[in-house]
C-alpha positions, -999 to 999 in steps of 0.1 A, spaced: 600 588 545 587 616 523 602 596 492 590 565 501 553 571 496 560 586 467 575 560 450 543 536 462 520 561 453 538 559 418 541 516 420 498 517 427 492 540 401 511 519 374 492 483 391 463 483 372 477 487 338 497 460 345 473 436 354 451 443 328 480 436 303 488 401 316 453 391 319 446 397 280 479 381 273 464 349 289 436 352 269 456 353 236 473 319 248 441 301 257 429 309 226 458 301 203 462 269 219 424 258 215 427 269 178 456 246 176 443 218 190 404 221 172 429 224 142 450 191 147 416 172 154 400 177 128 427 172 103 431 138 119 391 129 116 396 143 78 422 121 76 403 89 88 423 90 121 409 105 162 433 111 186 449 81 202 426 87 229 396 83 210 409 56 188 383 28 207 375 -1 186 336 -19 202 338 -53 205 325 -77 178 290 -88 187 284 -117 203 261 -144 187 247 -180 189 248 -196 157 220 -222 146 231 -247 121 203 -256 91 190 -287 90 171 -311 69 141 -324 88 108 -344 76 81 -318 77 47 -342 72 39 -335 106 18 -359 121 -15 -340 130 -47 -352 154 -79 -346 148 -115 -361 161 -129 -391 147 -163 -407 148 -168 -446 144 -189 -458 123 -195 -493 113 -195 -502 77 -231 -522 77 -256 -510 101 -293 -531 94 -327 -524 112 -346 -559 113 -383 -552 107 -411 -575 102 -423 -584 67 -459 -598 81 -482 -596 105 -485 -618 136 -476 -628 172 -440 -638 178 -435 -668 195 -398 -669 201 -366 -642 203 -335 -664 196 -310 -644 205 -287 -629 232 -293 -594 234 -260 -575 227 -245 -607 214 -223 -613 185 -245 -627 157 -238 -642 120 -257 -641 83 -280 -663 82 -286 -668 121 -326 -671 129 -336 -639 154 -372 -642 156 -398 -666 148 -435 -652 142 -470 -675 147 -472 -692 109 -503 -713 110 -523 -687 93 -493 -684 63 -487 -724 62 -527 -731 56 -520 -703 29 -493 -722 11 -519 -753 15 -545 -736 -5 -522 -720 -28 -512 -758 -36 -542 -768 -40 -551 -745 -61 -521 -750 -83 -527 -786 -87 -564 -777 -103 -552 -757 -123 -528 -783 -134 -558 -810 -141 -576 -786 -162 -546 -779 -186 -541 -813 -187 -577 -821 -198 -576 -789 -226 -545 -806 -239 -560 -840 -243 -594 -827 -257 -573 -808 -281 -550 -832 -290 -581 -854 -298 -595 -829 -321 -565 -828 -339 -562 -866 -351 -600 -867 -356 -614 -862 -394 -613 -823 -402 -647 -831 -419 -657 -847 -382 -645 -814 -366 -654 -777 -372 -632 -750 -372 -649 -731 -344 -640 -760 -321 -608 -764 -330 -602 -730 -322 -625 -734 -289 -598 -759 -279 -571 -739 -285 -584 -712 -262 -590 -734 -240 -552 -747 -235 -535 -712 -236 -563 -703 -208 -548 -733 -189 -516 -730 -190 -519 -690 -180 -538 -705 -149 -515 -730 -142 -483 -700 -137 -509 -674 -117 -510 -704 -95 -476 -710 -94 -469 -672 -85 -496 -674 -58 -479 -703 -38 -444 -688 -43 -460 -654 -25 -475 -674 -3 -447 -691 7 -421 -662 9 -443 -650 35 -445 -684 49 -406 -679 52 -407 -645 62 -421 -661 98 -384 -671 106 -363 -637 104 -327 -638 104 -299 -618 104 -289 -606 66 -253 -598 80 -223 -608 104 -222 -577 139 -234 -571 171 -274 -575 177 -293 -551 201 -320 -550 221 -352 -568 215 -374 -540 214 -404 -570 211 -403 -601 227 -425 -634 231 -466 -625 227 -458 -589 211 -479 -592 178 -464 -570 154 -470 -556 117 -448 -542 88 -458 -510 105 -443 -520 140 -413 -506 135 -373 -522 141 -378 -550 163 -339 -547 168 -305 -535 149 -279 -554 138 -240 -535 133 -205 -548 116 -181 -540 140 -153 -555 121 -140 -541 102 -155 -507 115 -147 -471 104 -138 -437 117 -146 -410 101 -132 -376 104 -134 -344 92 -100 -328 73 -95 -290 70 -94 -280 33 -55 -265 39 -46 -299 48 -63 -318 21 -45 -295 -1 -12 -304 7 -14 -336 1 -44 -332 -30 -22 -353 -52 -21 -383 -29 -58 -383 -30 -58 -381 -69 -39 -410 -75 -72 -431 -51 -46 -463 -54 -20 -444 -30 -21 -442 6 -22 -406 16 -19 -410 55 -6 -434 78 -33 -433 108 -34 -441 143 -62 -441 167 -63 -428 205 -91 -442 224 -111 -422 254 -90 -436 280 -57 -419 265 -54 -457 250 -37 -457 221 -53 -486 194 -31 -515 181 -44 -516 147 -31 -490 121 -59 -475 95 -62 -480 57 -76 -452 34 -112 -464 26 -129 -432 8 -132 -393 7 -164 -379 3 -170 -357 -35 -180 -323 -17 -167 -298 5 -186 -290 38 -197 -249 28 -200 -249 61 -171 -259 81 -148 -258 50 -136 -298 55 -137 -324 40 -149 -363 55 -122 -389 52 -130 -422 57 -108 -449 73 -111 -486 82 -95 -504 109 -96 -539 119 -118 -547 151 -121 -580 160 -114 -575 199 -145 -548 196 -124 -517 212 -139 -495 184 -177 -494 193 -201 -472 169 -206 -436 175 -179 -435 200 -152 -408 194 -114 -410 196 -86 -390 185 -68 -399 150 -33 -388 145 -29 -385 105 6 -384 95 13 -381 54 28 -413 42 50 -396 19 83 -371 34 87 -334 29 119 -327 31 130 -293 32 155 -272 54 144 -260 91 152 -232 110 141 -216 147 114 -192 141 130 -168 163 160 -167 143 134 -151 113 136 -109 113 108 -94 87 109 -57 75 90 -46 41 113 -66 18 102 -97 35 117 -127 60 154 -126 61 181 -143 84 215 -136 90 244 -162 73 277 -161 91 301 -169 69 336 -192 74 353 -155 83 329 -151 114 306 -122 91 272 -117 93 254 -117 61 217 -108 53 194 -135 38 163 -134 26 145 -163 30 109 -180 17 91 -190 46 70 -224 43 50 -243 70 53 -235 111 58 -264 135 58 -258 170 91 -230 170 102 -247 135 102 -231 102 104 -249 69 125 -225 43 112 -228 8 144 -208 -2 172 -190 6 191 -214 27 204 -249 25 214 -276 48 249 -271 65 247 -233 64 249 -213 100 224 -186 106 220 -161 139 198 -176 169 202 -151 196 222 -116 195 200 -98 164 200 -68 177 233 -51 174 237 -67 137 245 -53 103 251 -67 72 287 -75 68 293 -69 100 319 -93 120 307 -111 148 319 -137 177 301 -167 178 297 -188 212 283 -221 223 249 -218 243 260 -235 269 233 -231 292 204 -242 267 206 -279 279 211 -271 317 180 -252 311 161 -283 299 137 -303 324 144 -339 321 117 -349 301 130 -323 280 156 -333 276 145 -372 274 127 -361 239 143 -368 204 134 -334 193 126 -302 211 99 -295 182 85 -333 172 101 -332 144 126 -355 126 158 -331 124 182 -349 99 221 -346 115 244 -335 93 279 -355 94 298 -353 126 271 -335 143 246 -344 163 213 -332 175 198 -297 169 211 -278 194 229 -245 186 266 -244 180 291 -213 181 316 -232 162 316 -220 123 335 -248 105 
């Protein structure tokens, strides 16, 4: 028993050195293996290649593609109008006196030459009398210095002094400047003998009568009523300067049409007659920076009455072709616009692009793309350039669509050109 407990005395003094021993060898293990291991890693990173465990490839990024077209980009534009008509006369009495008669329909279509009013003419007609009268003596006396004259010159010349001769001369020129004063005299007074029966000096659309029967009026009196052509008629409207510079050589050569123009009336009506360029005016507004263009339509059913307003949609009359893209599809940074091209192997190429006008979501490209090419819509985010990427169809842009959406030729009102063997503008995740 003695011996026994000696030899575990012995066994628990020698314990502890032995634990202490294998926990320090455990150390040395741990750390030889994690040396090995840190070693191997990164002598397979150095060598381009992780662990088969960390060897995971990301997917390539998916994109919709948007195919570039040619479209027309002279957009039709609106803008308000003003009708005007062409001839506009206020009818005003010449001479003084009581009118007797209106002849005329108030509001009624009238032409040149019809008779409006008629004003009291006794007063001008006994003029014209006198005036006649007073033609005819003078007439007799010139007829009498010619014969005394003529009489003086087949008499003797020793019969007849100089001083008479010379009297008789007088006497004729004297005559004869009498007769044409009294020949001026009954032509004024017969003008306003004439000027008793106003008519109208062109074709329209009288007024009102602003004096009738009894009025007695003067040269003083004012309009006694207005006359207006209504056909043709013009509108006339006032055009940004940006937009008359777009098309500023189609208004230098004045024998081209610049625009092809259509009218909306008030009542959302639009107007069956299409406009012809009439005239520009030669200034600027300073204030408004536009410039008035004149138009002329036809009006013989009388829709376009003066001063009233209406829409005008202006389209240019001659194309601007040029390739189209979705605005959205446009990235910018301090180099400029730029797109991304995918390429026939599915890569994703930068582009920079010149930007030209904005329709709607549309963007015309001055450069840097052409018809046919296939650019990024949706799935920017994640690119590079030269990066690979997976292109898909955006199926669910047309569901998306309302019906009258979808009834539309083009999303943006424009006139996409299709390219052969596709149709439409709609994005494609096809590359061919």
């Amino acid at each position: 028993m003695v011996t026994d407990e000696k030899d575990r005395d012995q066994d628990n003094q020698e314990q502890p050195g032995k634990r202490s021993f294998g926990k320090a060898l455990l150390i040395v293990l741990l750390l030889g293996g994690a040396v090995f291991f840190g070693k191997t890693y990164l002598e397979g990173r150095s060598e381009g290649q992780a662990p088969a465990s960390l060897q995971v490839q990301p997917p390539d990024p998916v994109v919709t593609l948007y195919t570039v077209r040619i479209a027309d980009f002279a957009v039709a534009k609106e803008y308000l109008g003003r009708v005007e008509p062409i001839q506009s006369v206020a009818i005003r009495p010449e001479v003084s006196g009581q009118i007797e008669e209106v002849h005329f329909k108030e509001g009624s279509a009238v032409a040149e030459g019809d008779l409006l009013f008629t004003i009291n003419s006794r007063e001008y007609r006994a003029t014209v009398a006198l005036r006649k009268a007073e033609l005819a003596k003078a007439q007799a006396n010139l007829d009498r210095a010619l014969k005394y004259n003529s009489r003086l010159k087949s008499a003797d010349t020793r019969s007849v002094s100089a001083t008479d001769l010379e009297l008789s001369e007088s006497e004729v020129l004297q005559g004869k400047s009498s007769v044409e004063q009294a020949k001026a005299a009954l032509q004024l007074a017969q003008i306003d003998l004439d000027r008793c029966r106003i008519v109208a000096p062109i074709s329209g659309r009288v007024g009102r009568a602003l004096f009738t029967k009894g009025n007695y009026v003067t040269p003083a009196s004012g309009p006694l009523t207005t006359i207006v052509q209504t056909d043709p008629i013009r509108v006339v409207l006032s055009l940004p300067d940006k937009d008359y510079l777009k098309e500023r050589e189609a208004f230098a050569a004045s024998e081209n049409a610049v625009y092809e123009a259509t009218l909306r009336l008030a009542d959302g009506a639009v107007y069956p007659g299409k406009g012809s360029r009439d005239f520009e005016s030669n200034v600027m507004d300073e204030k408004t920076g536009t410039l008035q263009v004149v138009l002329r339509f036809d009006n013989a059913g009388g829709a376009l009455v003066p001063g009233a307003m209406v829409r005008v949609t202006l389209k240019p009359a001659q194309k601007r072709l040029a390739p189209v893209i979705p605005v959205e599809a446009v990235l910018a940074d301090g180099e400029g616009d730029y797109v991304y091209v995918v390429d026939g192997e599915n890569r994703a190429e930068r582009r920079s692009i010149g930007g030209g006008e904005l329709s709607g979501q549309l963007l015309s490209v001055a450069s840097g793309l052409e018809a046919g090419e296939k650019i990024v819509l949706k799935g920017l985010q994640a690119l590079r350039p030269g990066m690979a990427v997976q292109p898909v169809a955006d199926g669910g842009a047309e569901a998306r669509k309302t019906p009258a959406e979808r009834a539309r030729a083009s999303e943006y009102d424009l006139d996409l050109m299709p390219l052969s063997g596709d149709e439409g503008w709609a994005p494609t995740g096809k590359v061919e």
